[in-house]
N, C-alpha and C positions, 0 to 999 in steps of 0.2 A: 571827712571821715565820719561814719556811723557813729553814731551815739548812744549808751545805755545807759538809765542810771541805777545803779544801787552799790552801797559801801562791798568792798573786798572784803571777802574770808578767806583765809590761807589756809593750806590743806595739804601742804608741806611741798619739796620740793620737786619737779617733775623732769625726769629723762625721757627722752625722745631718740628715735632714730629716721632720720628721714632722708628723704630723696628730693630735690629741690626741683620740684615741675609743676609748674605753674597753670593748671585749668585745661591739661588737654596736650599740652608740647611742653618741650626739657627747653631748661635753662643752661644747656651747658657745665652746670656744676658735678660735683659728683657728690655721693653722699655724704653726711656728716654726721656723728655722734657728738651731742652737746645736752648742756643744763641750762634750763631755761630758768631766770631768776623771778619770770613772777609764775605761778602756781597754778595749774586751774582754777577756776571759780566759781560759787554763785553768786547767783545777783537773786533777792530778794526786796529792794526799797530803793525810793529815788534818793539820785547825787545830778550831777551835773558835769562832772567833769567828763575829759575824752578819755578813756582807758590807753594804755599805753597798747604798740602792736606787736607785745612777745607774749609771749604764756599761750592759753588755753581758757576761754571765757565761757560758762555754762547755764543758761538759762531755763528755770524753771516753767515751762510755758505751758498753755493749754488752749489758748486762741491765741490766732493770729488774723489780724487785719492788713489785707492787701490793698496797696495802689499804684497802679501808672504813670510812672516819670518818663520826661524826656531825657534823652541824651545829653550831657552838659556839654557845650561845644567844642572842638577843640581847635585849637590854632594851625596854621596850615603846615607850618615848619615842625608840630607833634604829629601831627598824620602825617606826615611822610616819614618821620624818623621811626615810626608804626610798624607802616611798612615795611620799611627796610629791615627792621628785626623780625617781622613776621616770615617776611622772604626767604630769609638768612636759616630759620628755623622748621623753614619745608624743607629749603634743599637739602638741610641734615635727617630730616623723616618726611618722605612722601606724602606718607599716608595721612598726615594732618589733615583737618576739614575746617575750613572756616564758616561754619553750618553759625546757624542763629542761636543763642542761648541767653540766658536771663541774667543779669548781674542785679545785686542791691544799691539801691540810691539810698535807702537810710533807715536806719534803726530805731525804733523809739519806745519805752514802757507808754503804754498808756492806761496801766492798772492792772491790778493785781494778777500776775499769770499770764498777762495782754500783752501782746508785742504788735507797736506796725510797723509794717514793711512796705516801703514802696520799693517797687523794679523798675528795673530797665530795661528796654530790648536791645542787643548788643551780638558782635558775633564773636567767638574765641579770636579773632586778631584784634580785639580790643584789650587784654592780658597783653600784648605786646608791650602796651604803656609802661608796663612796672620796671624794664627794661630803657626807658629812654629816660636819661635824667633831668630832673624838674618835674616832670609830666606825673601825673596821680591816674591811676585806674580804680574804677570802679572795684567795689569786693564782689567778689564770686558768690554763688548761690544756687549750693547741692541738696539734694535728697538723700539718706543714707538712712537705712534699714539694721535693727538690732534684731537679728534672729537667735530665740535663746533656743536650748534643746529641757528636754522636762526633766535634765537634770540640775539645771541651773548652768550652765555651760551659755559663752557667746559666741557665733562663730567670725572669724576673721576671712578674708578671704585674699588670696594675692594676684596681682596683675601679672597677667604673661608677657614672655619675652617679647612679644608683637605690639604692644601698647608703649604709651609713651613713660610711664612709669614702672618698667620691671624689676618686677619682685617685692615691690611694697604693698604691705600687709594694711587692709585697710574694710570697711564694712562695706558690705553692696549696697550697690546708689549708684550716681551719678548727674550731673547736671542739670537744674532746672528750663527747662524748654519753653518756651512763649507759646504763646497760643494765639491760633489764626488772626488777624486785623480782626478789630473790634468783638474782639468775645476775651471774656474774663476770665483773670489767674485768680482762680481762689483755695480756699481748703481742701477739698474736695478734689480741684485738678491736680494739687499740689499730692495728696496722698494719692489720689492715679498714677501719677509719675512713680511712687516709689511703691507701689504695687508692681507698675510694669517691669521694673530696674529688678525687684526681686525673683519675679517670673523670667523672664531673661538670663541674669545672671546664674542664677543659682533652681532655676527646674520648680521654686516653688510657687504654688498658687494661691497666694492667700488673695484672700477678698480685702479690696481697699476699705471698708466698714469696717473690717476687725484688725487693722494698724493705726494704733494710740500715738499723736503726734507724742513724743516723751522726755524732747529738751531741744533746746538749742543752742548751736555751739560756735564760737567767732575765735577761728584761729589768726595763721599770716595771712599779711593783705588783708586783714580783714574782714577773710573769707566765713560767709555764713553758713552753718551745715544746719539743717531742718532732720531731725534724729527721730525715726518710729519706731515702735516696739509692734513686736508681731508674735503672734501666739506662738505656743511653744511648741516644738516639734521632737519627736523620738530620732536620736541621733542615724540609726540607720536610714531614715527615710531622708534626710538630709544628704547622706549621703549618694545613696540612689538615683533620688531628684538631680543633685549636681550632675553625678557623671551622665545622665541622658542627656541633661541638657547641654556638655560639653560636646556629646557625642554627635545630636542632632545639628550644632556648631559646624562640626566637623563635616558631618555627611551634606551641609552646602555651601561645604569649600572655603569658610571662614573659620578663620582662628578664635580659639575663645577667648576674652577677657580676660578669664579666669582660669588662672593653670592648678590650683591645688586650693584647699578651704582646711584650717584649724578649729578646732575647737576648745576654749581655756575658762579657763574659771577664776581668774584671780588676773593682776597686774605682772605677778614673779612670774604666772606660765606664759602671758603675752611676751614677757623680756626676753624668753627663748626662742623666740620665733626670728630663725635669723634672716637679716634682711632689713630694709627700709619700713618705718610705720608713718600710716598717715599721723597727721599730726592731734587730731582728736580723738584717735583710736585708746591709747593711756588711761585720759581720763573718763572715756565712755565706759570701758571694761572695770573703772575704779569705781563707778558711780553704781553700777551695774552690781559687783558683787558687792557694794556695801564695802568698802575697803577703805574709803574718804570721804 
């Protein structure tokens, strides 16, 4: 398991509402309202301990140092019990993909605002693991986009019925992608990805130069979120941008991602937003307006 070090600050209690799906496919659960007893966080100074995998862990960061790991091997009778839950979780949604994607092999300070990361190249049936008992999966490792409006507003955006998470409220992003044999993941590709996830998702065009990586964040599983901030936009133009870009969706026969986008300004207007949140949605909107 990833490793960071710096002591806990509590920041008081944190609710959630979530939807249990796991990097792309459902877990069969359905959703749950709970208290999660450790808090969000920062980390500011080394420790050495493993943090525990409940809460919401938030990292101050401003570089990042990327590297290349292998695959840790797995044993034959874990690949097949993989399998078999991967299988098991098409035939319940088709439309899964077991496409390529990046998980994190490990986490580390290596000074002040520094984080390295090394990846993995992996494909979403490797999330299968968490699922088979004994076996450990790698954490996950997304791009997610904080779009303010120039009123100080962040926007939330929700998954549609056609995704494997409907109707949870969560920031545009989505999963970090490998990049072809022998060419490198670095800063750079990392905010390309979440320039493209924002032009995509939500119609806007910001330039990958003007998105401030602006925290990072390890929720379950251990999952890594990479958080940018992007210039601030007049709420009608947000608006606008979305619905072409749902529309453009629509007019080549694909369903959007994205069925509907809020805009909130605090944590008490996110808690009305009914429905499943991602799990670092909370404390990003809390950090954001200065509320924690």
């Amino acid at each position: 398991m990833p490793t960071v070090n710096a002591p806990l600050a509590e920041t008081g209690r944190l609710r959630l509402a979530r939807c249990v799906v796991e990097d792309g496919w459902p877990l069969r659960r359905t959703a749950e309202r709970f208290e999660v007893a450790h808090p969000a966080r920062f980390y500011d100074g080394p420790v050495t301990e493993t943090l525990p995998p409940v809460g919401i862990d938030l990292f101050d960061v401003e570089r990042l140092l990327l590297t290349e790991a292998a695959e840790p091997p797995l044993q034959r009778q874990d690949a097949k019990a993989r399998d078999r839950v991967w299988d098991m979780a098409v035939r319940a949604n088709p439309t899964l993909f077991d496409g390529p994607v990046v998980a994190c092999g490990r986490l580390e300070r290596t000074g002040p605002r520094v984080l390295r990361l090394s990846w993995v190249r992996v494909t979403y049936r490797h999330y299968a693991l968490r699922r088979v008992p004994g076996s450990t999966a790698l954490p996950s490792l997304f791009v997610n986009v904080v779009q303010p409006t120039d009123d100080g507003r962040v926007l939330a955006a929700r998954m549609s019925p056609s995704t494997a998470a409907p109707g949870r409220w969560q920031l545009p992003g989505g999963s970090v992608e490998p990049p072809p044999n022998g060419a490198v993941l670095d800063e750079s590709a990392l905010v390309g990805q979440a320039a493209r996830e924002l032009a995509e998702e939500l119609g806007v065009g910001a330039a990958a130069e003007d998105l401030k990586l602006w925290v990072v964040t390890r929720g379950e599983n251990g999952s890594i979120g990479l958080t940018y901030l992007a210039p601030a936009l007049p709420e009608a133009k947000l608006h606008a941008d979305f619905t072409a870009a749902a529309a453009a969706e629509r007019v080549q026969g694909r369903e959007p991602e994205l069925d509907d986008i809020a805009l909130v300004r605090s944590p008490d207007e996110l808690a009305g937003l009914a429905g499943p949140h991602a799990d670092y949605l909370e404390p990003i909107i809390r950090r954001f307006s200065g509320c924690g």
